[in-house]
OpenMM code with the backbone's topology and positions (N, CA, C; nanometers):
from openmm import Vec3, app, unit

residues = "UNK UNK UNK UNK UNK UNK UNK UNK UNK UNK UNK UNK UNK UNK UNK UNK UNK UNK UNK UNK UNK UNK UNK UNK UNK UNK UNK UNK UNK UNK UNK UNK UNK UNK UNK UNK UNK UNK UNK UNK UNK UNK UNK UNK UNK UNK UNK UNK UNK UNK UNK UNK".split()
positions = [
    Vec3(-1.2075, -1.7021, 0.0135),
    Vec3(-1.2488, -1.5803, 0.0796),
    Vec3(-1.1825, -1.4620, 0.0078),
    Vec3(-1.2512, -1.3797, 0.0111),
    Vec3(-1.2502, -1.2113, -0.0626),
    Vec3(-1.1802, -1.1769, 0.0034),
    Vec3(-1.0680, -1.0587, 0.0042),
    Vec3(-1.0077, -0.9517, 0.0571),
    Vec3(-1.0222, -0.8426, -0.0119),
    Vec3(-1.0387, -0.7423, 0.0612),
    Vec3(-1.0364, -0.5762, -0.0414),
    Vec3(-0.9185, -0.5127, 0.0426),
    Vec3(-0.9272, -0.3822, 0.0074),
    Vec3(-0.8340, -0.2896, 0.0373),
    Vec3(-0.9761, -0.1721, 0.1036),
    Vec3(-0.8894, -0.1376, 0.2179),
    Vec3(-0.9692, -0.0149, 0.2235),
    Vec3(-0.9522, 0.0594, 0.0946),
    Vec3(-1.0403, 0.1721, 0.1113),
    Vec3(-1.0670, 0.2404, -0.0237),
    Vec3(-0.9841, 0.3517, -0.0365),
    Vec3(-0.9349, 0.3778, 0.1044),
    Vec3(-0.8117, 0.5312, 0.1552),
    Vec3(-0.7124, 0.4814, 0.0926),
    Vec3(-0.6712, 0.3464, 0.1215),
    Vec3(-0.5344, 0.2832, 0.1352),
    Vec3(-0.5299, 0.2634, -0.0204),
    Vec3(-0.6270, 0.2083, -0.0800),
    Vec3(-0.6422, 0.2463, -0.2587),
    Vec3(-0.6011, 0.2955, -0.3150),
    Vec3(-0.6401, 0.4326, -0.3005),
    Vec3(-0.6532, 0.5540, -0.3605),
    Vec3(-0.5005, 0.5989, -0.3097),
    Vec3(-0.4694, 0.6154, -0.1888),
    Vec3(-0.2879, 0.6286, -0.1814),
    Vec3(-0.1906, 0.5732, -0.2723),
    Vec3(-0.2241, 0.4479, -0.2511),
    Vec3(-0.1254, 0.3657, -0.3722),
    Vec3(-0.1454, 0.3575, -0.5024),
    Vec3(-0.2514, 0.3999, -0.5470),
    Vec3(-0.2564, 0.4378, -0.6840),
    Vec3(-0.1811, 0.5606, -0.6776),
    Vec3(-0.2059, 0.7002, -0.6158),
    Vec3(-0.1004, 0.7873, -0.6486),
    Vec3(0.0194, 0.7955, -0.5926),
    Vec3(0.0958, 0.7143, -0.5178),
    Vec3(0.1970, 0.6909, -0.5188),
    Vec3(0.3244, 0.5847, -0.6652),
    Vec3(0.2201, 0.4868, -0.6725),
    Vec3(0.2234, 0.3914, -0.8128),
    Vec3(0.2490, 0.4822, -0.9142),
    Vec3(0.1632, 0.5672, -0.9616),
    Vec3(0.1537, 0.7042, -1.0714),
    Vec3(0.3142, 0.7906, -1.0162),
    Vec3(0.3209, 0.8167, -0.9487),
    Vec3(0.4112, 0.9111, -0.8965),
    Vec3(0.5632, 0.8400, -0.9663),
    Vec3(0.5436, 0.6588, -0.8832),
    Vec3(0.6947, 0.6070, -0.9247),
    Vec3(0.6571, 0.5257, -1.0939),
    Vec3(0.5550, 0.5499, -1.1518),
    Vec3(0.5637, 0.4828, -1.2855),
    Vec3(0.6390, 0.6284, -1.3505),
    Vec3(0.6094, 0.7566, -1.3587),
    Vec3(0.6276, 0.8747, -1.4067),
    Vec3(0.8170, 0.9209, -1.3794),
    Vec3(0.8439, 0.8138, -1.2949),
    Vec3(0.9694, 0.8667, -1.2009),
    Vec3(0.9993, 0.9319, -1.1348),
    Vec3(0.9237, 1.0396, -1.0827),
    Vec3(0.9081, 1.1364, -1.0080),
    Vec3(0.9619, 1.0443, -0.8669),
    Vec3(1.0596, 1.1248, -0.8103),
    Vec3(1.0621, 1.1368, -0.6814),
    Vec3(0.9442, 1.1691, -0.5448),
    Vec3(1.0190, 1.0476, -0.5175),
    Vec3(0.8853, 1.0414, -0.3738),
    Vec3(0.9718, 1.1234, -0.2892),
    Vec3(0.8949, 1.2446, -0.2161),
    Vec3(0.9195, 1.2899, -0.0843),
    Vec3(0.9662, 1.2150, 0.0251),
    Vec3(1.0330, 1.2089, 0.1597),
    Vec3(1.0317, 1.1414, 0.2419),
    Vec3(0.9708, 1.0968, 0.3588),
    Vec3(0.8625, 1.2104, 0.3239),
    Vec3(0.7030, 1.1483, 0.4091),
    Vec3(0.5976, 1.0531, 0.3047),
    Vec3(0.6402, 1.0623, 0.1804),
    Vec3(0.5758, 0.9761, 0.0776),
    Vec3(0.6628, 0.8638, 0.1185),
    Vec3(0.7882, 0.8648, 0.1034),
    Vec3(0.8506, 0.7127, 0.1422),
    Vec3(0.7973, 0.6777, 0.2128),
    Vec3(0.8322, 0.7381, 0.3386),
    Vec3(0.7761, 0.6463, 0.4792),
    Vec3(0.6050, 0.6173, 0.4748),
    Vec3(0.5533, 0.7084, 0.4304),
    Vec3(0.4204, 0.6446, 0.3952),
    Vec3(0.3715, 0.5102, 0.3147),
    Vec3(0.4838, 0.5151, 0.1934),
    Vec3(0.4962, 0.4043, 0.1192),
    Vec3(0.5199, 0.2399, 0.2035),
    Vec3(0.6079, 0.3168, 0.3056),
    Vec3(0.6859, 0.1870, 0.3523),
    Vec3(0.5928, 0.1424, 0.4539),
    Vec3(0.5001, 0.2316, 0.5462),
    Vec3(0.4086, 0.1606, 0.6027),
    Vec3(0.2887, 0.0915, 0.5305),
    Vec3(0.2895, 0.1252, 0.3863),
    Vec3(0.1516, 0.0431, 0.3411),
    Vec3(0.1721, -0.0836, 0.3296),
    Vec3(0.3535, -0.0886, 0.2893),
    Vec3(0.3524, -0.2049, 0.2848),
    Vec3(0.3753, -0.3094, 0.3346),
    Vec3(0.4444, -0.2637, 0.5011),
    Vec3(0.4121, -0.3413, 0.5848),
    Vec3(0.2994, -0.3628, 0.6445),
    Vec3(0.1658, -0.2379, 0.6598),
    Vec3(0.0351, -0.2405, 0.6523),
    Vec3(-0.0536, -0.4433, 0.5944),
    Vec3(0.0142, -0.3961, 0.4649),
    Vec3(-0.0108, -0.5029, 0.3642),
    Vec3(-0.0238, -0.6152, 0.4381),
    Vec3(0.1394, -0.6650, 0.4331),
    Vec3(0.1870, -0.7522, 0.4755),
    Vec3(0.1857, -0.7945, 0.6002),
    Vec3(0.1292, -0.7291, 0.6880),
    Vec3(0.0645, -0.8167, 0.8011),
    Vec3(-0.0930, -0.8300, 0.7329),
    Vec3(-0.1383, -0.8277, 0.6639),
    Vec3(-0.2858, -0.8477, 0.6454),
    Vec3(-0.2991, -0.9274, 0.6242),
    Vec3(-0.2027, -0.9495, 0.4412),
    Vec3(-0.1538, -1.1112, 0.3992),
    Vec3(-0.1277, -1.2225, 0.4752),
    Vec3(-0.0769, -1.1866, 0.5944),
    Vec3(-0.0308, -1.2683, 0.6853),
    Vec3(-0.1683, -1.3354, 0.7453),
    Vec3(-0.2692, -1.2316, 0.8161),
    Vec3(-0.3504, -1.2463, 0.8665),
    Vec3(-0.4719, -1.3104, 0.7675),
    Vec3(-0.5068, -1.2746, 0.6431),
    Vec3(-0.5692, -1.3269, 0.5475),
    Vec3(-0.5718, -1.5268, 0.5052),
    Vec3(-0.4264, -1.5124, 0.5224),
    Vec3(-0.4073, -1.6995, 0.5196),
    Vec3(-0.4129, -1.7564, 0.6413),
    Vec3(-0.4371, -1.6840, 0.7284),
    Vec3(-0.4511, -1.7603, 0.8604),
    Vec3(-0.5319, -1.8032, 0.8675),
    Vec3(-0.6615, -1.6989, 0.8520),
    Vec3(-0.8330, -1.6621, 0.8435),
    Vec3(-0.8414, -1.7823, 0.7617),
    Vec3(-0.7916, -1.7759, 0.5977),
    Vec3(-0.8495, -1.8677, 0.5190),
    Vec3(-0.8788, -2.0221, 0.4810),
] * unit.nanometer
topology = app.Topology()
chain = topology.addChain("A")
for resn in residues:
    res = topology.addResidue(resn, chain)
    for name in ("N", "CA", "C"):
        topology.addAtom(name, app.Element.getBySymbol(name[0]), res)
């Protein structure tokens, strides 16, 4: 079975990704944004192998 990404949640983490490949400092609403995608994620993953 397929999984995607929403296309919002995409497009965030690509410019966040860009932001920390460049080194640029993340803001601390970029952190915390960061940090929910990736618990976002990681319940999905979770939910994805359950499904599968």
């Amino acid at each position: 079975m397929l999984f995607t990404l929403d296309p919002w949640i995409e497009a965030k983490l690509s410019v966040l990704r860009e932001k920390v490949l460049r080194h640029d400092h993340l803001s601390e609403e970029e952190s915390q944004e960061l940090d929910s995608l990736i618990e976002y994620g990681s319940s999905y993953l979770k939910w994805a192998k359950e499904v599968s």
